[in-house]
C-alpha positions, 0 to 999 in steps of 0.5 A: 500500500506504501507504493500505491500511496506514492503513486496517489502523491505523485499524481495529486503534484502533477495534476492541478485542480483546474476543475472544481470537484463535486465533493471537494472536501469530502474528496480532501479527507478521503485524499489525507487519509491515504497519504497516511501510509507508511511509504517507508519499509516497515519489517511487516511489509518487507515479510509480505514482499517477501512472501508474495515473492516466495510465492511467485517462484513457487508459481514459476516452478509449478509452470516450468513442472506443468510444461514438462510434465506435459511434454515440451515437444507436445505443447510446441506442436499445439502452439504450432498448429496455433499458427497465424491464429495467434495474429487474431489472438492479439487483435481481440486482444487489442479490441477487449483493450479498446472497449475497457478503455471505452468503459472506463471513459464512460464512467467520468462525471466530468469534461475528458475533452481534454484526455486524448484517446491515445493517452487513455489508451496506454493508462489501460494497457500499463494498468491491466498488465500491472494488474495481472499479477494478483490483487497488489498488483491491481491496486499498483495498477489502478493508481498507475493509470490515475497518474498516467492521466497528466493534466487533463482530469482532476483527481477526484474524478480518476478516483470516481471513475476507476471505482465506477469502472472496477465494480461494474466490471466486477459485476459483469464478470460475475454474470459471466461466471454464473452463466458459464457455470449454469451451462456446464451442469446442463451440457456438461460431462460433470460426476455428481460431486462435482455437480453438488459444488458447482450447485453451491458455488452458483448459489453463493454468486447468484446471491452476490448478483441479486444482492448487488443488483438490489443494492445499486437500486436502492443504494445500500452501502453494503460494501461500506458496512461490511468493511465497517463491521469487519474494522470491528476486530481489534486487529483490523480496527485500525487498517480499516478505520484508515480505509474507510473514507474511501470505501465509502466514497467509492461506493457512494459514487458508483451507486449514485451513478446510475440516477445521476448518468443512466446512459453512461451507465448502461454504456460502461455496462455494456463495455464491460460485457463486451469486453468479456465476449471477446475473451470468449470469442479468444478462446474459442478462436484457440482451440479451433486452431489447435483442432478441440472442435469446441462450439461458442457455447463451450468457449463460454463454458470455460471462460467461465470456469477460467474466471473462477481460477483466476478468482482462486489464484488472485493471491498468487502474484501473476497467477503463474502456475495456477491458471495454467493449472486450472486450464488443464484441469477445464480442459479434461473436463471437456474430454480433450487433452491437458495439454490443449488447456495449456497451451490456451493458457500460454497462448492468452499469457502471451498476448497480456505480455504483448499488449503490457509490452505495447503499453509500456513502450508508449509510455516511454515515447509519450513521457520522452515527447512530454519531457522538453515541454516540463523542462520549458515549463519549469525553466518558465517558471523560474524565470517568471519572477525576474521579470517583475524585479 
C-alpha cells in the first residue's frame, strides 16, 4: 500500500485542480487519509514482499513442472498448429483493450475533452498488465493509470471513475461466471460431486448478483458496512478505520451513478460485457486452431470456469502456475487433452505480455515527447519572477 500511496502523491503534484470537484472536501479527507501510509519499509511489509515473492517462484516452478510434465515437444506442436491464429489472438486482444478503455471513459462525471484517446489508451494497457499479477498488483495498477492521466482530469474524478469502472466490471464478470457455470451442469460431462459444488458455488454468486443488483437500486452501502463491521476486530480496527473514507466514497459514487448518468451507465455496462465476449470469442478462436472442435457455447463454458481460477489464484502474484493449472484441469473436463488447456493458457499469457509490452513502450515515447515541454515549463517558471524585479 506504501507504493500505491506514492503513486496517489505523485499524481495529486502533477495534476492541478483546474476543475472544481463535486465533493471537494469530502474528496480532501478521503485524499489525507491515504497519504497516511507508511511509504517507508516497515519489517511487516518487507515479510509480505517477501512472501508474495516466495510465492511467485513457487508459481514459476509449478509452470516450468506443468510444461514438462506435459511434454515440451507436445505443447510446441499445439502452439504450432496455433499458427497465424495467434495474429487474431492479439487483435481481440487489442479490441477487449479498446472497449475497457471505452468503459472506463464512460464512467467520468466530468469534461475528458481534454484526455486524448491515445493517452487513455496506454493508462489501460500499463494498468491491466500491472494488474495481472494478483490483487497488489491491481491496486499498483489502478493508481498507475490515475497518474498516467497528466493534466487533463482532476483527481477526484480518476478516483470516481476507476471505482465506477472496477465494480461494474466486477459485476459483469460475475454474470459471466454464473452463466458459464449454469451451462456446464446442463451440457456438461460433470460426476455428481462435482455437480453438488458447482450447485453451491452458483448459489453463493447468484446471491452476490441479486444482492448487488438490489443494492445499486436502492443504494445500500453494503460494501461500506461490511468493511465497517469487519474494522470491528481489534486487529483490523485500525487498517480499516484508515480505509474507510474511501470505501465509502467509492461506493457512494458508483451507486449514485446510475440516477445521476443512466446512459453512461448502461454504456460502461455494456463495455464491460463486451469486453468479456471477446475473451470468449479468444478462446474459442484457440482451440479451433489447435483442432478441440469446441462450439461458442463451450468457449463460454470455460471462460467461465477460467474466471473462477483466476478468482482462486488472485493471491498468487501473476497467477503463474495456477491458471495454467486450472486450464488443464477445464480442459479434461471437456474430454480433450491437458495439454490443449495449456497451451490456451500460454497462448492468452502471451498476448497480456504483448499488449503490457505495447503499453509500456508508449509510455516511454509519450513521457520522452512530454519531457522538453516540463523542462520549458519549469525553466518558465523560474524565470517568471525576474521579470517583475
Amino acid at each position: 500500500m506504501g507504493a500505491v500511496n506514492s503513486i496517489t502523491e505523485c499524481a495529486l503534484m502533477e495534476i492541478p485542480q483546474t476543475h472544481k470537484p463535486k465533493n471537494a472536501g469530502r474528496w480532501r479527507n478521503i485524499l489525507k487519509h491515504a497519504r497516511k501510509g507508511v511509504t517507508t519499509p516497515t519489517p511487516q511489509s518487507l515479510i509480505q514482499i517477501s512472501l508474495r515473492f516466495v510465492a511467485a517462484l513457487l508459481g514459476f516452478g509449478l509452470l516450468a513442472y506443468l510444461v514438462f510434465r506435459s511434454g515440451p515437444g507436445a505443447v510446441w506442436r499445439q502452439l504450432h498448429a496455433v499458427g497465424w491464429g495467434f495474429a487474431l489472438v492479439i487483435l481481440l486482444g487489442g479490441l477487449s483493450q479498446l472497449a475497457k478503455t471505452c468503459a472506463w471513459r464512460q464512467a467520468f462525471t466530468c469534461d475528458i475533452s481534454g484526455l486524448s484517446w491515445s493517452r487513455s489508451f496506454v493508462a489501460q494497457l500499463i494498468s491491466d498488465g500491472i494488474g495481472q499479477f494478483g490483487v497488489a498488483g491491481k491496486v499498483v495498477g489502478e493508481g498507475t493509470r490515475i497518474s498516467l492521466l497528466g493534466r487533463a482530469v482532476p483527481i477526484s474524478n480518476a478516483l470516481s471513475a476507476g471505482a465506477i469502472d472496477g465494480g461494474l466490471h466486477t459485476f459483469s464478470a460475475l454474470v459471466v461466471t454464473v452463466l458459464g457455470i449454469s451451462a456446464i451442469l446442463m451440457i456438461g460431462p460433470v460426476s455428481v460431486r462435482w455437480r453438488v459444488y458447482a450447485a453451491l458455488l452458483i448459489a453463493v454468486l447468484v446471491s452476490v448478483v441479486i444482492l448487488a443488483a438490489v443494492a445499486l437500486r436502492n443504494r445500500w452501502q453494503l460494501v461500506g458496512n461490511a468493511t465497517r463491521a469487519i474494522g470491528r476486530l481489534p486487529r483490523l480496527h485500525g487498517w480499516v478505520r484508515d480505509k474507510q473514507p474511501i470505501v465509502d466514497s467509492a461506493e457512494d459514487n458508483l451507486l449514485s451513478f446510475r440516477d445521476e448518468a443512466p446512459a453512461a451507465f448502461w454504456a460502461t455496462l455494456i463495455f464491460n460485457l463486451l469486453w468479456h465476449m471477446l475473451a470468449v470469442l479468444e478462446v474459442y478462436i484457440i482451440l479451433r486452431f489447435m483442432g478441440a472442435g469446441f462450439s461458442v457455447g463451450g468457449a463460454f463454458i470455460v471462460e467461465g470456469l477460467t474466471k473462477v481460477i483466476n478468482l482462486v489464484g488472485a493471491l498468487n502474484p501473476g497467477n503463474f502456475g495456477t491458471y495454467e493449472g486450472g486450464s488443464m484441469l477445464i480442459a479434461k473436463m471437456f474430454g480433450v487433452t491437458s495439454t490443449t488447456g495449456l497451451t490456451l493458457a500460454l497462448c492468452r499469457r502471451a498476448r497480456t505480455v504483448f499488449w503490457a509490452g505495447i503499453g509500456a513502450m508508449c509510455m516511454i515515447v509519450m513521457k520522452k515527447a512530454e519531457a522538453p515541454k516540463t523542462i520549458a515549463a519549469t525553466l518558465d517558471a523560474a524565470v517568471e519572477p525576474s521579470h517583475g524585479e
